[in-house]
Structures are given as C-alpha cells and as structure tokens.
mmCIF file of the N, C-alpha and C atoms, coordinates in Angstrom:
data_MODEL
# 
_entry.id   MODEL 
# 
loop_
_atom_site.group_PDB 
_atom_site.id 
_atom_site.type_symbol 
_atom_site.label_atom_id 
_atom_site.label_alt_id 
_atom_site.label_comp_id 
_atom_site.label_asym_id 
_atom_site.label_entity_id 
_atom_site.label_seq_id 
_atom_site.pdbx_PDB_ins_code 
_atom_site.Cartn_x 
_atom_site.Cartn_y 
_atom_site.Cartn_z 
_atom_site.occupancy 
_atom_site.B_iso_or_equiv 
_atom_site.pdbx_formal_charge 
_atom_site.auth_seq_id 
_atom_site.auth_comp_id 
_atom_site.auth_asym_id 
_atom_site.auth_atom_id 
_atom_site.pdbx_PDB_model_num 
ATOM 1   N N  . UNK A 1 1  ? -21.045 -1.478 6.090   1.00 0.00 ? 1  UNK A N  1 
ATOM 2   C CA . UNK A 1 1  ? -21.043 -0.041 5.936   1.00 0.00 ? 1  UNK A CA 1 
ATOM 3   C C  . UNK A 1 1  ? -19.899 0.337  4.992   1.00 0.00 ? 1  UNK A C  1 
ATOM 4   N N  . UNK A 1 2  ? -20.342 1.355  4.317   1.00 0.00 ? 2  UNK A N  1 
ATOM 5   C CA . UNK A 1 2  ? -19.207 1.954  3.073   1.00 0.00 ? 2  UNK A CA 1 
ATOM 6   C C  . UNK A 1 2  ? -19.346 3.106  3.365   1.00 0.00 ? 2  UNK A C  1 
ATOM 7   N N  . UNK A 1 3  ? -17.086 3.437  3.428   1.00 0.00 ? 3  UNK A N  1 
ATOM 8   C CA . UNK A 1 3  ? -17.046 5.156  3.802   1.00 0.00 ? 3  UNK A CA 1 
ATOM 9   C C  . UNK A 1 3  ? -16.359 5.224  2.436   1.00 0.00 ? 3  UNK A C  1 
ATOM 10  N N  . UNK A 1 4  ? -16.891 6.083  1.442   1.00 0.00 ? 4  UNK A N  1 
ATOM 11  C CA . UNK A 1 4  ? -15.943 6.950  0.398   1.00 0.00 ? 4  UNK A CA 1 
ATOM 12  C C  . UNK A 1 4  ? -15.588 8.225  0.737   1.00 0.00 ? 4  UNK A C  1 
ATOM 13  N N  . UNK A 1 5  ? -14.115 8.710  0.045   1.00 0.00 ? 5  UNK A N  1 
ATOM 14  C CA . UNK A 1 5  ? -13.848 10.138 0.465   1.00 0.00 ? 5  UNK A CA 1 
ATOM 15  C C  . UNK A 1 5  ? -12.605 10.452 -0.515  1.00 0.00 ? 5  UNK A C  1 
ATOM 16  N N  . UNK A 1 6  ? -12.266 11.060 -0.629  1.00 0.00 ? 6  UNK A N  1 
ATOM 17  C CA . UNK A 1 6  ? -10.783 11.710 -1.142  1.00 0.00 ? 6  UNK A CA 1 
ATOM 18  C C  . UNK A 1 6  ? -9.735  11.855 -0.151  1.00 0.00 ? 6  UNK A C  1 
ATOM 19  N N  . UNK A 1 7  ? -8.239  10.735 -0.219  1.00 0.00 ? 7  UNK A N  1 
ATOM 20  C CA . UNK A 1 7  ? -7.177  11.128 0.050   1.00 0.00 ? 7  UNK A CA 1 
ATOM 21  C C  . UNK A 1 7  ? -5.866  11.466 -1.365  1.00 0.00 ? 7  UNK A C  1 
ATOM 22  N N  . UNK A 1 8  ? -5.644  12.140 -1.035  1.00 0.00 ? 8  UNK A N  1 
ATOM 23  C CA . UNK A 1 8  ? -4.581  13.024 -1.914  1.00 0.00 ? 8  UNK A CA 1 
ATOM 24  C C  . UNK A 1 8  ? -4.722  12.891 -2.953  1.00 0.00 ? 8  UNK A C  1 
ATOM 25  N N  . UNK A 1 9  ? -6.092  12.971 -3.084  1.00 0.00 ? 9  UNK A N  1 
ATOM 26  C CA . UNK A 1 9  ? -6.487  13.204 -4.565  1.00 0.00 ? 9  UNK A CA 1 
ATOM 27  C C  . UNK A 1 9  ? -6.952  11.672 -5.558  1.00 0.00 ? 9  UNK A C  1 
ATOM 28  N N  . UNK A 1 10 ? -7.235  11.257 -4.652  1.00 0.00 ? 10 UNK A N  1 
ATOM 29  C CA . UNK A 1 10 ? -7.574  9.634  -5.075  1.00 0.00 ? 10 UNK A CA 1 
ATOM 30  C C  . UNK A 1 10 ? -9.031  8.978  -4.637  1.00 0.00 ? 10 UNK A C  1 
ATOM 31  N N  . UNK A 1 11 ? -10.011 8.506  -5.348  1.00 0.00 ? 11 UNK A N  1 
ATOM 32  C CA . UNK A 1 11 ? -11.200 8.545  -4.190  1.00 0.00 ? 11 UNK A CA 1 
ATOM 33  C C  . UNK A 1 11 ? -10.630 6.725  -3.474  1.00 0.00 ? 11 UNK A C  1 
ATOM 34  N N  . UNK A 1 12 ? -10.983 6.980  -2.211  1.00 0.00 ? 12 UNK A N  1 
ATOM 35  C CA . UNK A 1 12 ? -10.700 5.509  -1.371  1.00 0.00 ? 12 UNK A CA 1 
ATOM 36  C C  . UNK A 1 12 ? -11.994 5.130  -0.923  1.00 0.00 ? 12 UNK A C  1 
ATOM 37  N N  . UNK A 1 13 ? -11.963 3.980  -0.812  1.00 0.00 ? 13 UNK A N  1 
ATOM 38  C CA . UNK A 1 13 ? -13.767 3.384  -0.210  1.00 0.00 ? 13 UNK A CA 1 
ATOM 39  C C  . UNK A 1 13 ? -12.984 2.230  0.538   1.00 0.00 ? 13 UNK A C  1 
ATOM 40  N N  . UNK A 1 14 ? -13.852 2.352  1.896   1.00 0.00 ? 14 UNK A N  1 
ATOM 41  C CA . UNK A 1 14 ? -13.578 1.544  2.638   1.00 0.00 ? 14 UNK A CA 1 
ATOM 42  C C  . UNK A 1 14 ? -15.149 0.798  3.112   1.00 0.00 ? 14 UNK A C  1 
ATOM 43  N N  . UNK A 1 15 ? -14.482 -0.536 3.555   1.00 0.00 ? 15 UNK A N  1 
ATOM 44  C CA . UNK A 1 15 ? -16.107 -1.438 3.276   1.00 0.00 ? 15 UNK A CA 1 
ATOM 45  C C  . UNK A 1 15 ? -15.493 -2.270 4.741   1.00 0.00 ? 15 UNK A C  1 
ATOM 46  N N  . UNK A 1 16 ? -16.047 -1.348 5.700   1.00 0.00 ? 16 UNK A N  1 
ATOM 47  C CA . UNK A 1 16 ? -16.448 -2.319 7.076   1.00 0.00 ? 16 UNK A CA 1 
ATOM 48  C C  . UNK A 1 16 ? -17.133 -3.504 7.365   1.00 0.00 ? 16 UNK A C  1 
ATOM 49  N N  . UNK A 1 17 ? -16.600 -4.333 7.579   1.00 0.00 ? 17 UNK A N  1 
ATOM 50  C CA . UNK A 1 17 ? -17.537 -5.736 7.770   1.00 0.00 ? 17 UNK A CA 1 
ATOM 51  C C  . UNK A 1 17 ? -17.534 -6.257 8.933   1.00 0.00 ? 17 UNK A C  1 
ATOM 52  N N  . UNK A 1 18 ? -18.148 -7.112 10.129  1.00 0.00 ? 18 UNK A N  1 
ATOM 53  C CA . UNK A 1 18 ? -17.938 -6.903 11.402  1.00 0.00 ? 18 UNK A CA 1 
ATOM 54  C C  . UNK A 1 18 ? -16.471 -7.412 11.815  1.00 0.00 ? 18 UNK A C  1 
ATOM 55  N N  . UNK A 1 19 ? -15.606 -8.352 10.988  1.00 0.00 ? 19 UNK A N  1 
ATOM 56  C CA . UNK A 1 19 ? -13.823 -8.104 11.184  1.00 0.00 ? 19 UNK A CA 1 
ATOM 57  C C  . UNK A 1 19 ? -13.485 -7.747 10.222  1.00 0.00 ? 19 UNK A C  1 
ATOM 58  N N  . UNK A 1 20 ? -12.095 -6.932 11.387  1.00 0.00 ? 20 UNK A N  1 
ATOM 59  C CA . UNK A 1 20 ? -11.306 -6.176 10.014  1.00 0.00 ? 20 UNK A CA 1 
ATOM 60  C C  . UNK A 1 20 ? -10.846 -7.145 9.094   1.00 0.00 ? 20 UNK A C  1 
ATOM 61  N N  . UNK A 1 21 ? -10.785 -8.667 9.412   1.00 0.00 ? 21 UNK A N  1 
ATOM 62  C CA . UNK A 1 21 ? -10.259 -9.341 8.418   1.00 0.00 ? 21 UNK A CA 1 
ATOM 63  C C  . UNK A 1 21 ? -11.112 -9.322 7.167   1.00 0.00 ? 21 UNK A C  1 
ATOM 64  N N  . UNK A 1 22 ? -12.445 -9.407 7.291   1.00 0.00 ? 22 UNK A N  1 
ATOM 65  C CA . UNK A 1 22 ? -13.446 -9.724 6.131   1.00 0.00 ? 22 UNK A CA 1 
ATOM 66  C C  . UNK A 1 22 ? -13.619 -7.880 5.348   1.00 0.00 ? 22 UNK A C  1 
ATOM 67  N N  . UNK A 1 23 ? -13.059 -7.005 6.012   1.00 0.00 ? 23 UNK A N  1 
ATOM 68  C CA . UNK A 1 23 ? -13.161 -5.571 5.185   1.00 0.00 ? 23 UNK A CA 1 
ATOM 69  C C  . UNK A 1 23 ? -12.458 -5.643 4.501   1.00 0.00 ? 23 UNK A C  1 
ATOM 70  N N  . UNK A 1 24 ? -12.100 -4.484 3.696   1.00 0.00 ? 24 UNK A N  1 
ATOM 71  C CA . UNK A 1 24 ? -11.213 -3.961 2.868   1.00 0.00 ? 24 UNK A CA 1 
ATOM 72  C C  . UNK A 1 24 ? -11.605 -2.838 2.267   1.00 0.00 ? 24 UNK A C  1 
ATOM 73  N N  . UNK A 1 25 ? -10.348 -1.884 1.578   1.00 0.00 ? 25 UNK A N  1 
ATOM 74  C CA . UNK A 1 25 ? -10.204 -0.719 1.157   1.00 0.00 ? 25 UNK A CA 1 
ATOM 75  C C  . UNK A 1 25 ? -9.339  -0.870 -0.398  1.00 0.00 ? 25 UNK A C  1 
ATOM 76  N N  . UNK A 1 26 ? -10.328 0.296  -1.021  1.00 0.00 ? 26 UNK A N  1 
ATOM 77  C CA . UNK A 1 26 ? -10.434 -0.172 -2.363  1.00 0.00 ? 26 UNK A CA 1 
ATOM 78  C C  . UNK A 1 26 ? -9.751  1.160  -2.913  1.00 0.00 ? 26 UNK A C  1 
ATOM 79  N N  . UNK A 1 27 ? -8.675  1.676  -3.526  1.00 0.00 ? 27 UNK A N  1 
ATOM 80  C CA . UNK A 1 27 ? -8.156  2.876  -3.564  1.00 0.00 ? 27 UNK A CA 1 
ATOM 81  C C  . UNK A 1 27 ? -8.420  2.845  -5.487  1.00 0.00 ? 27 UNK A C  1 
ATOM 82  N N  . UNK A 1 28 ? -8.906  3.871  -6.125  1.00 0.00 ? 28 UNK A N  1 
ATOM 83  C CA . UNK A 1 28 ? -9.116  4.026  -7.208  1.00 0.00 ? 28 UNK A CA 1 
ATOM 84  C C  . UNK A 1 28 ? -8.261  5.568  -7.757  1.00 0.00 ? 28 UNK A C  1 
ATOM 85  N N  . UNK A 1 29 ? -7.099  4.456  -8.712  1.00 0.00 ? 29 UNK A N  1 
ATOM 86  C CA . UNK A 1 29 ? -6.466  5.571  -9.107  1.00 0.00 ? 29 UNK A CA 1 
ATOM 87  C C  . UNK A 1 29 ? -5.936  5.372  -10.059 1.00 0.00 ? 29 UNK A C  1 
ATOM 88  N N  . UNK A 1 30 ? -7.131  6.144  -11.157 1.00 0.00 ? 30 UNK A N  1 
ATOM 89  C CA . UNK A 1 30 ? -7.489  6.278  -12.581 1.00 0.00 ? 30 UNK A CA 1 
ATOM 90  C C  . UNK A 1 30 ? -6.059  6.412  -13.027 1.00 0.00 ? 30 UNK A C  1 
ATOM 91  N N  . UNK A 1 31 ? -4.998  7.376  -12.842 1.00 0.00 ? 31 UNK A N  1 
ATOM 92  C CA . UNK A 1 31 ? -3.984  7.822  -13.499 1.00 0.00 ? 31 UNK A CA 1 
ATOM 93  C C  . UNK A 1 31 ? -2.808  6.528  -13.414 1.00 0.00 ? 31 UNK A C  1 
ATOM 94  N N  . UNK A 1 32 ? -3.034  5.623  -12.641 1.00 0.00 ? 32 UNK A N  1 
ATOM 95  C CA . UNK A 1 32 ? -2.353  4.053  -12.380 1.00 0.00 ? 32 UNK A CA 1 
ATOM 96  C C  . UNK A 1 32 ? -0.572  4.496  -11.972 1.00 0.00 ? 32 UNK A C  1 
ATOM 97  N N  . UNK A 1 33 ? -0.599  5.417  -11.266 1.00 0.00 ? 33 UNK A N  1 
ATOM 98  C CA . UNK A 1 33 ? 0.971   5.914  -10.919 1.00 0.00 ? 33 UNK A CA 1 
ATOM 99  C C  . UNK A 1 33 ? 1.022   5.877  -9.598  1.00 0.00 ? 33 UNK A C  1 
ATOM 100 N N  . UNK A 1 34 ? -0.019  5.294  -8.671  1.00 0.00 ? 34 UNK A N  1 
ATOM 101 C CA . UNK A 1 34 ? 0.285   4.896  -7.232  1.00 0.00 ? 34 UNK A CA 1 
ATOM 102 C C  . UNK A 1 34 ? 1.553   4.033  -7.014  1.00 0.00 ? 34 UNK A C  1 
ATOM 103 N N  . UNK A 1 35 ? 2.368   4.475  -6.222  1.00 0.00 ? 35 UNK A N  1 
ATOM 104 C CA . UNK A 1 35 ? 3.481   3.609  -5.621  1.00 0.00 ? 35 UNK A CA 1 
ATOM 105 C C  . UNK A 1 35 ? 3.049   2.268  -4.458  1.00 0.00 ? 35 UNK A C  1 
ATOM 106 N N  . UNK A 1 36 ? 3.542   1.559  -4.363  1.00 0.00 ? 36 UNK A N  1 
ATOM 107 C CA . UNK A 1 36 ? 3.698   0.835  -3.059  1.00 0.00 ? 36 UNK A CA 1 
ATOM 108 C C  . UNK A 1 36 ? 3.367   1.687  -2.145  1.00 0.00 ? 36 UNK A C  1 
ATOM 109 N N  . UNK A 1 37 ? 4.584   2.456  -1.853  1.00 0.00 ? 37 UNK A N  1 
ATOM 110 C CA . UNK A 1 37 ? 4.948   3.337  -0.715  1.00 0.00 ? 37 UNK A CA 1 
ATOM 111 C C  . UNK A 1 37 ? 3.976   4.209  -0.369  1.00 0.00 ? 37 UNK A C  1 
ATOM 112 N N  . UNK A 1 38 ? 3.249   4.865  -1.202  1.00 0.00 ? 38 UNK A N  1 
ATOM 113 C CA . UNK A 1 38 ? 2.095   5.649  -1.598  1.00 0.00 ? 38 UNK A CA 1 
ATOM 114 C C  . UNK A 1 38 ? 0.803   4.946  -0.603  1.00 0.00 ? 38 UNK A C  1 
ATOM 115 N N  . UNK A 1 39 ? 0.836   3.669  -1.153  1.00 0.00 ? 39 UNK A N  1 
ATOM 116 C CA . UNK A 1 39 ? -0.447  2.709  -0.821  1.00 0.00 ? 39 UNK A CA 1 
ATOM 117 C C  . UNK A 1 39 ? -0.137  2.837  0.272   1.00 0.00 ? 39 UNK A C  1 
ATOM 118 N N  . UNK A 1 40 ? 1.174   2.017  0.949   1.00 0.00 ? 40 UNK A N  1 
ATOM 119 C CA . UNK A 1 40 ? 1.361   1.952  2.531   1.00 0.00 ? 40 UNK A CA 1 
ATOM 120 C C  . UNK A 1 40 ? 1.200   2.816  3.162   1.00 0.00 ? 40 UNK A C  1 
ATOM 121 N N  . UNK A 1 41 ? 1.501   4.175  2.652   1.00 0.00 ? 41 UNK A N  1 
ATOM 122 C CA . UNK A 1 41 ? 1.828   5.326  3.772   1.00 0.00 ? 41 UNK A CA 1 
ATOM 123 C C  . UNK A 1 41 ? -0.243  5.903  3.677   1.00 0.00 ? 41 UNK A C  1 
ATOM 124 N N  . UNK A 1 42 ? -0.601  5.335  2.697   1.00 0.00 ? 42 UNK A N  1 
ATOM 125 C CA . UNK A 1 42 ? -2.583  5.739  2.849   1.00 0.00 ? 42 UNK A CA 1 
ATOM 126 C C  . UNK A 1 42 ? -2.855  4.927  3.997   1.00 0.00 ? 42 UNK A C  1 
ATOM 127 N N  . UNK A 1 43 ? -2.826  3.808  3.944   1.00 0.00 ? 43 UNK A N  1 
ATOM 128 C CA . UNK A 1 43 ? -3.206  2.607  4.896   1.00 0.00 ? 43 UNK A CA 1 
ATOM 129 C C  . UNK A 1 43 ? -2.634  2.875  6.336   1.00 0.00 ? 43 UNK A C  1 
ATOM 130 N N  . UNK A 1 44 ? -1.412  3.578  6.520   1.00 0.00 ? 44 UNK A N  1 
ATOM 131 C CA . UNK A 1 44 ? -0.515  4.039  7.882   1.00 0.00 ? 44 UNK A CA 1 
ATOM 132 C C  . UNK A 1 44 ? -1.891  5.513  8.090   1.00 0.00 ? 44 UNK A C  1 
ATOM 133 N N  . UNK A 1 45 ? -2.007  5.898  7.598   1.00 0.00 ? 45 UNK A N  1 
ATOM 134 C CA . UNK A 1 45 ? -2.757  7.254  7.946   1.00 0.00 ? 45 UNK A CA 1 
ATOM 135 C C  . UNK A 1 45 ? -4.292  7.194  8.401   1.00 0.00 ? 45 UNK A C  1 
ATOM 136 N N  . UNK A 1 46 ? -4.959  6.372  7.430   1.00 0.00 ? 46 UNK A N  1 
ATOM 137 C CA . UNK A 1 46 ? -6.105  5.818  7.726   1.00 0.00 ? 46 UNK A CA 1 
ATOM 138 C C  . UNK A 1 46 ? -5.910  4.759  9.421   1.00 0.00 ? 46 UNK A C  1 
ATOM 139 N N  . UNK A 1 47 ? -5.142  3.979  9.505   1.00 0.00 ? 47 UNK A N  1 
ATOM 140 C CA . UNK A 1 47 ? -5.008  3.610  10.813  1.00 0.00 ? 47 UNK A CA 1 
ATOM 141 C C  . UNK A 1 47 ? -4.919  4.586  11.912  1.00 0.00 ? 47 UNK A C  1 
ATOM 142 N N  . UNK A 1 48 ? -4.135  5.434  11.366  1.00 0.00 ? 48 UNK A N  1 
ATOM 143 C CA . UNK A 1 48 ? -3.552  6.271  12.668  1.00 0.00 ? 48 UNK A CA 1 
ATOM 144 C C  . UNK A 1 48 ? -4.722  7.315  12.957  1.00 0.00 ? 48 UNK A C  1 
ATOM 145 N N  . UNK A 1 49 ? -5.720  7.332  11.856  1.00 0.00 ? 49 UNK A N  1 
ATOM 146 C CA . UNK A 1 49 ? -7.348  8.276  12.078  1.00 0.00 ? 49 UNK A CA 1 
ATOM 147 C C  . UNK A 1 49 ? -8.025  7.269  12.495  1.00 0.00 ? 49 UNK A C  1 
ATOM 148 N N  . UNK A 1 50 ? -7.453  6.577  12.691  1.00 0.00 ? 50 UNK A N  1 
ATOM 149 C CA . UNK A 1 50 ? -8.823  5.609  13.618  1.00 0.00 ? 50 UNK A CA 1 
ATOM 150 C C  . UNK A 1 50 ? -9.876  4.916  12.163  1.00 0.00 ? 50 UNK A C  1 
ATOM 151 N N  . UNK A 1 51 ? -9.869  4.831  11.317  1.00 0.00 ? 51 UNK A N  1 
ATOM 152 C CA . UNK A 1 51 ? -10.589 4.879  10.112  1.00 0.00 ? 51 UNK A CA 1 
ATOM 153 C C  . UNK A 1 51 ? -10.592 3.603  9.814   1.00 0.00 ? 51 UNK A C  1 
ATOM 154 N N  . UNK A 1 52 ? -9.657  2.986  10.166  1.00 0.00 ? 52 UNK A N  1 
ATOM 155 C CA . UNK A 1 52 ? -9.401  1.037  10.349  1.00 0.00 ? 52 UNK A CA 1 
ATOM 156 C C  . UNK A 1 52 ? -8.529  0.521  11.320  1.00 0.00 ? 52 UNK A C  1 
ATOM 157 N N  . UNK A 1 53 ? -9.057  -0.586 11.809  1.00 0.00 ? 53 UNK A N  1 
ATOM 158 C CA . UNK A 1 53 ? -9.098  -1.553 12.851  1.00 0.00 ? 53 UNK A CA 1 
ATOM 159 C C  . UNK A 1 53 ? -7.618  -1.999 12.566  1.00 0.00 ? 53 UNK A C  1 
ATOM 160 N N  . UNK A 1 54 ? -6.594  -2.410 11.290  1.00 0.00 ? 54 UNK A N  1 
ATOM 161 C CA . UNK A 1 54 ? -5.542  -2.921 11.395  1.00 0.00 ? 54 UNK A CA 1 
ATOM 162 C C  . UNK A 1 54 ? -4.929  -2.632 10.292  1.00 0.00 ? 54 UNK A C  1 
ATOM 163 N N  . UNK A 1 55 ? -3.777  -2.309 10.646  1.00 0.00 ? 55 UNK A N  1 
ATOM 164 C CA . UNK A 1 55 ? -2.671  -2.142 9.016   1.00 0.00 ? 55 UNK A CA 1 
ATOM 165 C C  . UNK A 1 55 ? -2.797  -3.497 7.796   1.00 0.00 ? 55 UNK A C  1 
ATOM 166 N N  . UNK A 1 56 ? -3.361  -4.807 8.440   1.00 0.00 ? 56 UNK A N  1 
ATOM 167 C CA . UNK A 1 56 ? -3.597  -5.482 7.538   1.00 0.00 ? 56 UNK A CA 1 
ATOM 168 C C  . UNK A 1 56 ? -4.794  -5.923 6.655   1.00 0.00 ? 56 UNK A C  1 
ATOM 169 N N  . UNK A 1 57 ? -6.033  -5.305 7.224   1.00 0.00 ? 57 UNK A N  1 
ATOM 170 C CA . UNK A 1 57 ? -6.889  -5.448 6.230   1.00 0.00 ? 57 UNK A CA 1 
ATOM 171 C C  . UNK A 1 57 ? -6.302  -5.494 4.503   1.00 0.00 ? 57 UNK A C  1 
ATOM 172 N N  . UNK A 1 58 ? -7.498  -6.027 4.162   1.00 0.00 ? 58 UNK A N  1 
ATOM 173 C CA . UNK A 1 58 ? -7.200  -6.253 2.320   1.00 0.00 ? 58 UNK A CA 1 
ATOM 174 C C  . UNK A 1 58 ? -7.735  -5.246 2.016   1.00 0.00 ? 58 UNK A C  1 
ATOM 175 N N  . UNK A 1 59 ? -6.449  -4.764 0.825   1.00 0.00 ? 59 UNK A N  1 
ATOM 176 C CA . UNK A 1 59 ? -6.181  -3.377 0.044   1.00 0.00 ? 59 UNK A CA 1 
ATOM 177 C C  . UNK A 1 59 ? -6.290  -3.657 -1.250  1.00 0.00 ? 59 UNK A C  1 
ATOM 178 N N  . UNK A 1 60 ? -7.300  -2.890 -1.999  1.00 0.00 ? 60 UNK A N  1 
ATOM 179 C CA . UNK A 1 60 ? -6.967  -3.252 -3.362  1.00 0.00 ? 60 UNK A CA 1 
ATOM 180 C C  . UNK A 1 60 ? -6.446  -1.936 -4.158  1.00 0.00 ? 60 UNK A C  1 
ATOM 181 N N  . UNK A 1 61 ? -5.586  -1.833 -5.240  1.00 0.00 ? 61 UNK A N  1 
ATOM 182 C CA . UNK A 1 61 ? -5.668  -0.960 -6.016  1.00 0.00 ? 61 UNK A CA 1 
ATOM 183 C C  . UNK A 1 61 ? -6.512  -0.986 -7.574  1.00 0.00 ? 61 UNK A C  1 
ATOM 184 N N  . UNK A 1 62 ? -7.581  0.220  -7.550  1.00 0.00 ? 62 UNK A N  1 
ATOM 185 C CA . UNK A 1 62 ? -8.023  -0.488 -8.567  1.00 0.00 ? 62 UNK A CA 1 
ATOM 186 C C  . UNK A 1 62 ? -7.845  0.364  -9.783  1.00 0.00 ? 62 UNK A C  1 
ATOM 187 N N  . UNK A 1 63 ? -6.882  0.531  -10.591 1.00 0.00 ? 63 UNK A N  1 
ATOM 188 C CA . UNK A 1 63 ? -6.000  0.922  -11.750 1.00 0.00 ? 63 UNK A CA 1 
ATOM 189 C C  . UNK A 1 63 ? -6.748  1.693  -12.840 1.00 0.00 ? 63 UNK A C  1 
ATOM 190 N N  . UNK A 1 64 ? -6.830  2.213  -13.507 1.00 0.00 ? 64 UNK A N  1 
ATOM 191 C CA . UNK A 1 64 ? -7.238  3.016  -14.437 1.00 0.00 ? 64 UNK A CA 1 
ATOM 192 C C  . UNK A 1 64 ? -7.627  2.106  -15.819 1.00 0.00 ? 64 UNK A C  1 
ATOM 193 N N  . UNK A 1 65 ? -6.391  1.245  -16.453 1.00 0.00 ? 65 UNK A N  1 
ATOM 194 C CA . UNK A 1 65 ? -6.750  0.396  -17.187 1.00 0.00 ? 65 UNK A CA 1 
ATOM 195 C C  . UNK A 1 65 ? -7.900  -0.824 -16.399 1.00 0.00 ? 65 UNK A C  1 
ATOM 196 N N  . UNK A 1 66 ? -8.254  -0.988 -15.091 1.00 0.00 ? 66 UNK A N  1 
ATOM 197 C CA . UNK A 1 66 ? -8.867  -2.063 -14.776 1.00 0.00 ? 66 UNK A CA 1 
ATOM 198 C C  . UNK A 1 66 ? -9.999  -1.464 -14.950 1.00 0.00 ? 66 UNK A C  1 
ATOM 199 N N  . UNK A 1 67 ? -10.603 -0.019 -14.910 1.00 0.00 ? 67 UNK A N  1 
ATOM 200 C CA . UNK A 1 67 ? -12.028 0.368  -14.918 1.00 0.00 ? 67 UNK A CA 1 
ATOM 201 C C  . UNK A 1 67 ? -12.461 0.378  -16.672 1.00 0.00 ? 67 UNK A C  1 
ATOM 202 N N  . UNK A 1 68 ? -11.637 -0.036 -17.522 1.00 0.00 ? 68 UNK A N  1 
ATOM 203 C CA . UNK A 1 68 ? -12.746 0.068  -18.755 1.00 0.00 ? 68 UNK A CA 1 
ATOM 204 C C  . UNK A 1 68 ? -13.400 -1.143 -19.068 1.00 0.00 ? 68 UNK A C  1 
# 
C-alpha cells in the first residue's frame, strides 16, 4: 500500500510492506535544501501519527537534481 500527502510543503510517499523493515518513505524535495534535522524531525512526526511502525524504517531523500 502507498500513502502520498504533503508535509511542510514537501510531497512524502510512504510504501507499507507487511514489515516495517521492508517499507520505506520517500520524501521528494525538488528545492534539495532539506536538512538532516528536517528529515528526522518528518520521520519523529509521522511516528508519533501513528503513520509508521518505527523511527527506523528506510528513508530516502529524493533531491531535485536526482529527478531529471
């Protein structure tokens, strides 16, 4: 199952698989000025909505120069 949506202005897709180990969340942000801290504190929020199973699922950022 795939949830897309907008957090703070970024679209995020998250891709449930039956473990959280085999999911991951794919944050697309065209303008490529996401921080670390940025990433972590998405991934802390999305946990804390119930939205994923563990702070460690695999996170990707996927960069602005990576989409051409």
């Amino acid at each position: 199952m795939v949830n897309s949506f907008y957090l703070n202005g970024l679209v995020v897709e998250i891709r449930h698989e039956e473990s959280w180990e085999d999911s991951s969340i794919y944050i697309y942000d065209c303008l490529s000025n996401l921080s670390k801290a940025e990433q972590k504190a998405m991934v802390e929020y999305l946990y804390n909505e119930g939205l994923i199973e563990d702070r460690r699922i695999r996170t990707e950022v996927v960069r602005g120069e990576d989409m051409n």
